[in-house]
C-alpha positions, -999 to +999 in steps of 0.1 A: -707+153+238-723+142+205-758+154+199-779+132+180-792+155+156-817+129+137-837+120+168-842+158+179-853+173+146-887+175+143-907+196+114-930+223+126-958+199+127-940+179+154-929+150+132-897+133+127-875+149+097-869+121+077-835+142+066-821+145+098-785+132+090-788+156+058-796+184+088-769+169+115-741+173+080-748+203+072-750+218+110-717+202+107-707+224+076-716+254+091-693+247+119-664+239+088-670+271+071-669+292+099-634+279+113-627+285+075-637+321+076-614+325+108-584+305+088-592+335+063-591+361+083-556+351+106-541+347+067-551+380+055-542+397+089-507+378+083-503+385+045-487+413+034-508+421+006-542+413-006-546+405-043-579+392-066-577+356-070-557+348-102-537+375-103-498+365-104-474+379-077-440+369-084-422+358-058-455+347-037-442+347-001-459+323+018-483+337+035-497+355+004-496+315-007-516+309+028-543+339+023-547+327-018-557+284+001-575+301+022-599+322+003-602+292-019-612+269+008-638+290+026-653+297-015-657+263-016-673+248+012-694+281+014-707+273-019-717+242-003-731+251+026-752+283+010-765+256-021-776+227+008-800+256+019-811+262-014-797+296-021-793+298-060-764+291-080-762+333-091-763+342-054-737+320-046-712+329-077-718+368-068-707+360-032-678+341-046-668+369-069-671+397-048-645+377-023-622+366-050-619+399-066-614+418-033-578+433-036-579+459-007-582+448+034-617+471+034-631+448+005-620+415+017-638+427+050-669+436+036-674+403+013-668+385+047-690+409+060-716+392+037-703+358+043-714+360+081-746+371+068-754+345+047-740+320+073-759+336+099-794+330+076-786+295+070-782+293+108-813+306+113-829+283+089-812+247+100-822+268+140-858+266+128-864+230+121-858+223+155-888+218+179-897+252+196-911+234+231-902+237+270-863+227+259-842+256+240-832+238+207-795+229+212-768+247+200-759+243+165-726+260+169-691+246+190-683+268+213-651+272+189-672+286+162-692+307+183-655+325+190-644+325+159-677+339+141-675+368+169-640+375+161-653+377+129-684+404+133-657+426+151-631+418+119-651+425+099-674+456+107-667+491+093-644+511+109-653+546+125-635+563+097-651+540+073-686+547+082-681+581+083-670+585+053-701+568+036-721+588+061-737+561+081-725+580+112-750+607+122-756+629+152-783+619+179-805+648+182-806+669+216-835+656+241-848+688+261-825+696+286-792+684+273-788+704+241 
């Protein structure tokens, strides 16, 4: 079922956004970039390297060929979809950066790590123009992106060893009794 995205969005004083097929397109963008930030992840899961953007491996096999589209792609449209919700144009090329020069798994992970983020935000924000009234506000992601951005989180998150080693781990204290 298609949701008519123009006739439900309403600004917070209960009026008609007069941008709602801006809104319905970029609800749909989110949904692009998320199945692109899965394409990224089944290519660098299937890649036998990971190497910054622009640097030259000869022979490229093809799924090096495959991870180097994908990061490409998901650069792009999430340029698109972070500028549509005004983010600025230095937020955007840091983001871009820190994915294109990633060259290990643990730093591709972590600039998609910050990808879901900022996706996530501009969920929130596109969530919040909806009417908040006796109806939940419909769900702006496919059931297919809700999988895919869950496989991601898991992807994506530190490792136990990881977040050990940064010291993010720490020890619960004892409660009386169980010391």
């Amino acid at each position: 079922m298609k949701i008519d995205f123009s006739a439900v969005i309403k600004d917070l004083d209960g009026d008609p956004v007069k941008d709602g097929e801006k809104d319905a397109t970029d609800v749909a963008s989110v949904n692009s970039v998320v199945g692109r930030l899965g394409d990224l992840m089944t290519a660098a899961d299937e890649s036998a390297g990971i190497a910054p953007a622009g640097v030259s491996s000869e022979p490229q096999t093809p799924a090096l060929a495959d991870f180097a589209r994908a990061r490409t792609a998901v650069a792009d449209d999430m340029a698109h979809v972070l500028g549509s919700g005004g983010m600025s144009e230095d937020d955007i090329r840091a983001w871009k950066d820190a994915l294109d020069s990633s060259s290990s798994a643990d730093e591709l992970k972590a600039a998609m790590g910050r990808g879901i983020e900022l996706v996530n935000a501009r969920l929130a924000d596109l969530q919040a123009r909806y009417t908040r009234g006796a109806k939940a506000p419909p769900e702006l992601l496919s059931p297919k992106s809700k999988a895919t951005l869950d496989k991601l989180r898991q992807w994506s998150a530190p490792t136990v060893s990881e977040s050990h080693a940064s010291g993010a781990l720490t020890r619960r204290p004892a409660t009386a009794g169980h010391e």
